[in-house]
GUKE-835479 format. One record per residue (C-alpha): residue in three letters; x, y, z. Coordinates in steps of 0.5 Angstrom, whole numbers, padded with zeros to 4 digits, always signed. Example, Ala and Ser with C-alpha at 12.3 -4.5 7.8 and 13.67 -1.06 7.14 Angstrom:
residues 2
ala+0025-0009+0016/ser+0027-0002+0014/
end
This chain:
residues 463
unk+0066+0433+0051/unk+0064+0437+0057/unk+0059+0436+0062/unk+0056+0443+0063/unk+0063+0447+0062/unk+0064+0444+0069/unk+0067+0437+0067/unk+0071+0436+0060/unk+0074+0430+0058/unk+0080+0431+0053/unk+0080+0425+0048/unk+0085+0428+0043/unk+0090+0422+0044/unk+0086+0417+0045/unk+0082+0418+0038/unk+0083+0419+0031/unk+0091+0420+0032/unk+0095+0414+0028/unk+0097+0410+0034/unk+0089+0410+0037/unk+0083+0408+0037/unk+0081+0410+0030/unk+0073+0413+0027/unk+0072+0406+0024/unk+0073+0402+0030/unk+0067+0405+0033/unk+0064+0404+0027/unk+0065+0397+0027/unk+0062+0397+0034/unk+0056+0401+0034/unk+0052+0396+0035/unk+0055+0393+0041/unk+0056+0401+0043/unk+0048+0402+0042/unk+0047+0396+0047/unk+0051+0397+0052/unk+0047+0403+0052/unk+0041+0400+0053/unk+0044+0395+0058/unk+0045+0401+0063/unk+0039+0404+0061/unk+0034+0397+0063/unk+0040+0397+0070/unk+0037+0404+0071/unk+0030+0401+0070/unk+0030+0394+0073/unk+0035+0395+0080/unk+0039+0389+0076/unk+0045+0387+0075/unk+0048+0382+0069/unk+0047+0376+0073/unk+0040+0379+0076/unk+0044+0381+0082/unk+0041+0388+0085/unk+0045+0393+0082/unk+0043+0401+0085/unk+0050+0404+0084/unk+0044+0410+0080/unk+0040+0411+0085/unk+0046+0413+0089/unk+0045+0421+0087/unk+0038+0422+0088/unk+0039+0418+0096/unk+0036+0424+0099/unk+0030+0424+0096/unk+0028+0417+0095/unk+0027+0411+0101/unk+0030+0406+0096/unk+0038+0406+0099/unk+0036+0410+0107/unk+0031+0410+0111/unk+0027+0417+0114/unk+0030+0416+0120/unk+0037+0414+0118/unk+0036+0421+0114/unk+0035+0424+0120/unk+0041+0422+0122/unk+0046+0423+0117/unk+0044+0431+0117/unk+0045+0431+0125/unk+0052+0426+0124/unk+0056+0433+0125/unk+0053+0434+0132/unk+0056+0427+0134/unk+0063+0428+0131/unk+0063+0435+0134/unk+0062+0432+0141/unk+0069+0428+0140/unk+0075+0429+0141/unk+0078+0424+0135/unk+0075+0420+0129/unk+0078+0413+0128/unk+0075+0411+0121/unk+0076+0404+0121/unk+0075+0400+0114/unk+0079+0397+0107/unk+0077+0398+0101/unk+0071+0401+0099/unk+0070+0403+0107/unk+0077+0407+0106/unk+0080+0408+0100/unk+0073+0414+0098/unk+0074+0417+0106/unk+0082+0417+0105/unk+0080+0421+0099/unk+0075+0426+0103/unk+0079+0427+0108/unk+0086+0428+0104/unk+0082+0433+0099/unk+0077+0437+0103/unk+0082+0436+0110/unk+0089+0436+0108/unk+0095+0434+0111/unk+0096+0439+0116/unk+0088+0437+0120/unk+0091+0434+0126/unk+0096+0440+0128/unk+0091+0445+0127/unk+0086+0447+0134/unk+0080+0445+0134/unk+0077+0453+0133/unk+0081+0452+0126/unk+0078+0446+0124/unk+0071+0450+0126/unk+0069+0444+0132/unk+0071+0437+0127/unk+0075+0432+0130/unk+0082+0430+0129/unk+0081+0425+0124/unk+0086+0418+0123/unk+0085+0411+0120/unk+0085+0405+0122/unk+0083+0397+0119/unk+0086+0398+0113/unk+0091+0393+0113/unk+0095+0388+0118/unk+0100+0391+0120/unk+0101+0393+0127/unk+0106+0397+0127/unk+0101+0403+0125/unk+0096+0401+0129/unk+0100+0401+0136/unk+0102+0408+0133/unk+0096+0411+0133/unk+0095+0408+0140/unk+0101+0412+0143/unk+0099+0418+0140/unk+0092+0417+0142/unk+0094+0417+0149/unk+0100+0423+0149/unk+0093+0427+0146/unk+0090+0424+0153/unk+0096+0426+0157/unk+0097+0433+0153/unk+0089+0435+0155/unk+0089+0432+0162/unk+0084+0427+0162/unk+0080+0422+0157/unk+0080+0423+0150/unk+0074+0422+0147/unk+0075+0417+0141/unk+0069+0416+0137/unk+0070+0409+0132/unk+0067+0409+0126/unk+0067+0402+0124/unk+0065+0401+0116/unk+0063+0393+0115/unk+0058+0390+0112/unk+0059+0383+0114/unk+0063+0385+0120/unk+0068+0380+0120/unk+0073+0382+0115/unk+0079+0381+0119/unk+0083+0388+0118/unk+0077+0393+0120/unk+0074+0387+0125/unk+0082+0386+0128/unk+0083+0394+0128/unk+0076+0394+0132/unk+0078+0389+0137/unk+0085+0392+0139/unk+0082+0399+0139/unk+0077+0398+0144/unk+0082+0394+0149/unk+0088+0398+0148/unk+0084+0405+0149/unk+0081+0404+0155/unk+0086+0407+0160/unk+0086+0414+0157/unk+0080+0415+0152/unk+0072+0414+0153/unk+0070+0411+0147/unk+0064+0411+0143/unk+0063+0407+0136/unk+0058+0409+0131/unk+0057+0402+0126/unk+0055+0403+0119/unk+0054+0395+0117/unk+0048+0391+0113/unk+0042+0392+0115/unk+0040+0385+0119/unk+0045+0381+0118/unk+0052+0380+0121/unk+0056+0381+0128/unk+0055+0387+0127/unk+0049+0389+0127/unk+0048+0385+0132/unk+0053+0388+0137/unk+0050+0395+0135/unk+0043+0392+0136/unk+0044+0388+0142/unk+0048+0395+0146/unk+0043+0400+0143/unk+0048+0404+0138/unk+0047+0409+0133/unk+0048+0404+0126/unk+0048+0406+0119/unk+0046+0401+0113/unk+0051+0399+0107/unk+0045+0399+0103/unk+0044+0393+0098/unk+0046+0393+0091/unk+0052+0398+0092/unk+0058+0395+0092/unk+0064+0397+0096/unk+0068+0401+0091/unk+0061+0405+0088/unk+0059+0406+0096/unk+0062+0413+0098/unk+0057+0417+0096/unk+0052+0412+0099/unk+0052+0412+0108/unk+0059+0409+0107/unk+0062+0416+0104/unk+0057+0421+0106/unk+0056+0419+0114/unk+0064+0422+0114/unk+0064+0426+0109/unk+0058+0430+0115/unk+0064+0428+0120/unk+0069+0432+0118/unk+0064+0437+0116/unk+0063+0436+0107/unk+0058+0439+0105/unk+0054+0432+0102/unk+0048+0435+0098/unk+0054+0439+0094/unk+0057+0432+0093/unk+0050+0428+0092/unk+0048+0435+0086/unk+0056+0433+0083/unk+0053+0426+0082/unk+0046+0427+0079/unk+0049+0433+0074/unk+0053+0427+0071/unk+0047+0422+0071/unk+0043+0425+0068/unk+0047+0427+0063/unk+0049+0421+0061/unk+0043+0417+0060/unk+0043+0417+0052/unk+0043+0410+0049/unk+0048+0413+0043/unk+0055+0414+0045/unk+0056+0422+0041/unk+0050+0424+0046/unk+0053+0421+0053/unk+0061+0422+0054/unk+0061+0416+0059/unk+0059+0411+0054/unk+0063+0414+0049/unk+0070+0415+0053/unk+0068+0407+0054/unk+0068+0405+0048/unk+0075+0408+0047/unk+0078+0405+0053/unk+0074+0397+0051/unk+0077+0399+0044/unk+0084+0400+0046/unk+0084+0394+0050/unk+0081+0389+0045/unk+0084+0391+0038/unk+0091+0395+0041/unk+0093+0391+0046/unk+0092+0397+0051/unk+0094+0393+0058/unk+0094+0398+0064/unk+0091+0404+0066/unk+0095+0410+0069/unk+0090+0415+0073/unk+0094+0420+0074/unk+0091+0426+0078/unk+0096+0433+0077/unk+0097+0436+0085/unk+0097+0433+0092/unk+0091+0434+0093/unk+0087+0429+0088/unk+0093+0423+0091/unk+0089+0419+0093/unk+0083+0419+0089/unk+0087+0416+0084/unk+0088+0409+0089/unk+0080+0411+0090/unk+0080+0409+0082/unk+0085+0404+0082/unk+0080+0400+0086/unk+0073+0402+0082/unk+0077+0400+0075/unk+0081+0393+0077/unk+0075+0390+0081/unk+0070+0392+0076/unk+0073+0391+0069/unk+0079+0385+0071/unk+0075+0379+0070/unk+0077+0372+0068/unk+0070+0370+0065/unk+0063+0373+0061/unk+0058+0373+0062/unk+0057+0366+0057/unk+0062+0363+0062/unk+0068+0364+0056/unk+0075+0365+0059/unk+0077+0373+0057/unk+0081+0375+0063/unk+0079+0382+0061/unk+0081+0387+0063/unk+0087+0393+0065/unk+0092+0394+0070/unk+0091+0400+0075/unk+0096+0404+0076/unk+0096+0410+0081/unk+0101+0415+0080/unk+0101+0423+0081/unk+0103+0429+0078/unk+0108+0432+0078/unk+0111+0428+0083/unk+0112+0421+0078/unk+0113+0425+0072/unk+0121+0425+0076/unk+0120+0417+0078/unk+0114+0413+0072/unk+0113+0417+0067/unk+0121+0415+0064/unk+0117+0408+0064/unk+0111+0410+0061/unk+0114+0415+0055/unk+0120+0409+0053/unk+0117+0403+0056/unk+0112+0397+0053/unk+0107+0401+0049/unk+0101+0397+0052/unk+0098+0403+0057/unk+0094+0409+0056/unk+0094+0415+0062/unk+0089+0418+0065/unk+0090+0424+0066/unk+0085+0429+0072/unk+0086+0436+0073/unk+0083+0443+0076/unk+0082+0448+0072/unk+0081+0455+0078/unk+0086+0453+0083/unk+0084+0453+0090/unk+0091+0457+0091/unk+0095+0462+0088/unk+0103+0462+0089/unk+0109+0465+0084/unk+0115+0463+0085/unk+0121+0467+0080/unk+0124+0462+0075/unk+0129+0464+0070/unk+0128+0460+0062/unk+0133+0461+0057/unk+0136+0468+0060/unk+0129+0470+0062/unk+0127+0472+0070/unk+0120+0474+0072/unk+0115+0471+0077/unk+0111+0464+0074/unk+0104+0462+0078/unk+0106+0455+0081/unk+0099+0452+0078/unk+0101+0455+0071/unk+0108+0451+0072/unk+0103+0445+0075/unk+0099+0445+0068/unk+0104+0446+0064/unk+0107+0439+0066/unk+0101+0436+0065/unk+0101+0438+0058/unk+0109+0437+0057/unk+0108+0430+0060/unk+0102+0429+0055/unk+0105+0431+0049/unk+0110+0428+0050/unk+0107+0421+0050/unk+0103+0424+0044/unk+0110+0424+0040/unk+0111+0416+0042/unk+0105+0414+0039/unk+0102+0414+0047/unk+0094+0413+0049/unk+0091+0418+0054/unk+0085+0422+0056/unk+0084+0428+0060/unk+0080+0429+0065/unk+0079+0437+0067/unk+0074+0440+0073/unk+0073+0446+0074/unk+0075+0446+0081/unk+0076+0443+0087/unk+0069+0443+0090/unk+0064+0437+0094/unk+0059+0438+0087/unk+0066+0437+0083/unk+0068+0431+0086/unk+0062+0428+0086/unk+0061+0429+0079/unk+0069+0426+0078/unk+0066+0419+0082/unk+0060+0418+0078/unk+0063+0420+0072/unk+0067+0414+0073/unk+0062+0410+0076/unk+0059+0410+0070/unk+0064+0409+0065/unk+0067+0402+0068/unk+0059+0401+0068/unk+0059+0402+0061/unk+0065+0399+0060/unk+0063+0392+0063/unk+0057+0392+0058/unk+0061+0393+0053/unk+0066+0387+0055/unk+0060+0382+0057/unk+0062+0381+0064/unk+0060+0383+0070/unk+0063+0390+0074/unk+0059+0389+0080/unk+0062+0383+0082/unk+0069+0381+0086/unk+0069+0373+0086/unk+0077+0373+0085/unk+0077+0377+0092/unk+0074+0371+0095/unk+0079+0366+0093/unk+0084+0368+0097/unk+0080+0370+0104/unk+0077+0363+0104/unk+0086+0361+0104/unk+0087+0367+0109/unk+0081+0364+0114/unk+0083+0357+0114/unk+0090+0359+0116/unk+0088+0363+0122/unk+0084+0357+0123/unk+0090+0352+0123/unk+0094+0357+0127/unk+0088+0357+0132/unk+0088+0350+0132/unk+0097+0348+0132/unk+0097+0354+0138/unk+0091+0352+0144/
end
């Protein structure tokens, strides 16, 4: 299958094989197939969830064009947001979950590792960029203080940090705590300034940003946290660091509209979720193994990891019936863990399939000399790196093992654009197919409300 020759989904080993999903199974489930079509369709059409919810994750790719998800003047804004971040010294992008983990991925794919040891002609006027808020820890935290105040002694005067806070409720501990010790800890040597994206009046907030007159972007309703990065949450960094957002949002609607067919053989979204619902429920397929080939694309696999197991990993259907549906993400990359997993996922329990990502024109040509066999000559290292990614996929394939693979063409914002909401999409579909609700997290809750009244508790024993 392939999506106008610029995303093509390889299902070889995932169907028609005699340890996969067979042409029968799909047969038995064309009913359910045609309604989970319909199910996305009427969601399209309604704004509504499952459970009557707002669920506007499809109107994300035409956000720029449509009043529905951001205001006239937040769009004047986003298009001027570069002017902000070039005006900085360094971007602190505080959040977790949704609010980091699709930043992290922007910024490691369109930055790289080495954006902070360039100067700032090379990185054409953008920040420096570092994360904070996306977990407890203060050991890193008290890091990227130090190293904020050597980048103030090294300039002789005040660095200028701006603070890009993503919080739609604005109490979530981590970014909130992350928030709170920033702007006590800084003040000696940064001059600081904070840029707010948070629901639209609701929370602390908004209503700090209100009450101090600061720029404030909106986390729109209906778009939950791990479809939200090509919403205000993505896009607002994404023009911070300098990535071209209209290319990201065109990526996006190129898969929506052509994955909008009620009949799975016409829409490769549904027809790569039926697969994967087929090989959860009859072959007892467990876990999901998303493994981008190259450095580049790391972290997108800890982007999926999130969209699929807060998505798909639900104890009930929408009826109330106890399922505990759902498989177990697992972010790996190649050929890193082909030297560390792949011994797991080649002789280990057969109740996984590997997702596979890679790009078909590498943005970087190096070739080294090898020697094979007694023969010398010099090998393009992406030739190697594909050629693994087979290897690893044949290898699997002759002990009876699931996976798919998912090519671009290359590495571009329209690229990863159409990545994401391809995923977007089969998670979406894959929900219907199972009868639950994808669009909602109730488990993450349970442990928040444990987490809180343990804070309390110690607020209370320590006054």
């Amino acid at each position: 299958m392939t999506i106008q020759n610029e995303l093509d989904i390889d299902i070889r080993n995932l169907l028609g094989q005699a340890w996969s999903v067979k042409a029968e199974d799909l047969s038995a489930m064309a009913g359910l197939m045609e309604k989970a079509g319909r199910s996305l369709t009427k969601l399209r059409e309604s704004g509504k969830g499952p459970d009557g919810s707002d669920v506007l994750f499809p109107r994300l790719p035409y956000i720029l064009d449509e009043d529905v998800l951001i205001t006239e003047e937040e769009k004047e804004s986003l298009l001027h947001a570069d002017e902000l971040a070039k005006s900085a010294d360094i971007l602190i992008s505080i959040g977790i979950g949704g609010s980091y983990l699709g930043n992290q991925m922007l910024f490691d794919v369109f930055c790289g590792p080495y954006w902070n040891m360039m100067d700032r002609e090379e990185r054409n006027g953008f920040p420096k960029v570092f994360f904070a808020g996306q977990n407890m820890d203060p050991h890193g935290l008290l890091q990227l203080v130090e190293e904020v105040e050597r980048e103030s002694r090294h300039a002789g005067r005040k660095c200028r940090v701006l603070l890009l806070v993503i919080s739609k409720s604005g109490t979530t501990i981590e970014p909130s705590s992350a928030l709170k010790a920033l702007r006590t800890l800084l003040i000696p040597f940064a001059d600081i300034s904070l840029l707010a994206i948070t629901d639209r009046e609701k929370g602390s907030l908004r209503r700090y940003a209100n009450e101090n007159h600061l720029p404030c972007f909106t986390v729109p309703d209906g778009i939950g946290g791990r479809f939200s990065e090509l919403s205000q949450v993505g896009l607002v960094f994404a023009r911070l660091i300098g990535v071209d957002i209209k290319d990201l949002l065109s990526g996006a609607r190129m898969v929506e509209e052509a994955c909008r067919s009620e009949k799975a053989e016409e829409n490769p979204a549904l027809f790569l979720a039926s697969l994967k619902y087929a090989a959860s429920r009859k072959y007892g397929i467990a876990a999901e193994i998303i493994m981008p080939y190259g450095d580049t694309l790391r972290s997108f696999g800890w982007w999926y990891a999130q969209l699929l197991g807060e998505s798909l990993g639900k104890k009930y259907d929408m009826a109330g019936h106890v399922i505990h549906y759902g498989r177990i993400p697992v972010a790996a990359v190649g050929t890193t863990d082909m030297h560390s997993l792949t011994q797991e996922h080649q002789q280990g329990a057969k109740n996984k399939l590997v997702q596979f990502i890679s790009v078909k024109e590498s943005r970087s040509r190096l070739s080294v000399p090898c020697e094979e066999s007694g023969e010398t000559g010099d090998v393009p290292m992406d030739f190697m790196l594909e050629s693994a990614r087979k290897a690893n996929e044949q290898a699997l394939a002759a002990e009876g093992r699931m996976s798919c693979a998912i090519k671009i063409r290359k590495i571009t914002p329209f690229h990863l654009g159409a990545l994401m909401y391809f995923f977007f999409l089969t998670i979406a579909y894959e929900g219907a197919l199972a009868d639950i609700n994808a669009f909602d997290q109730p488990g993450v809750e349970d442990y928040k409300k444990i987490l809180h009244q343990d804070i309390r508790d110690y607020i209370v024993r320590n006054k």
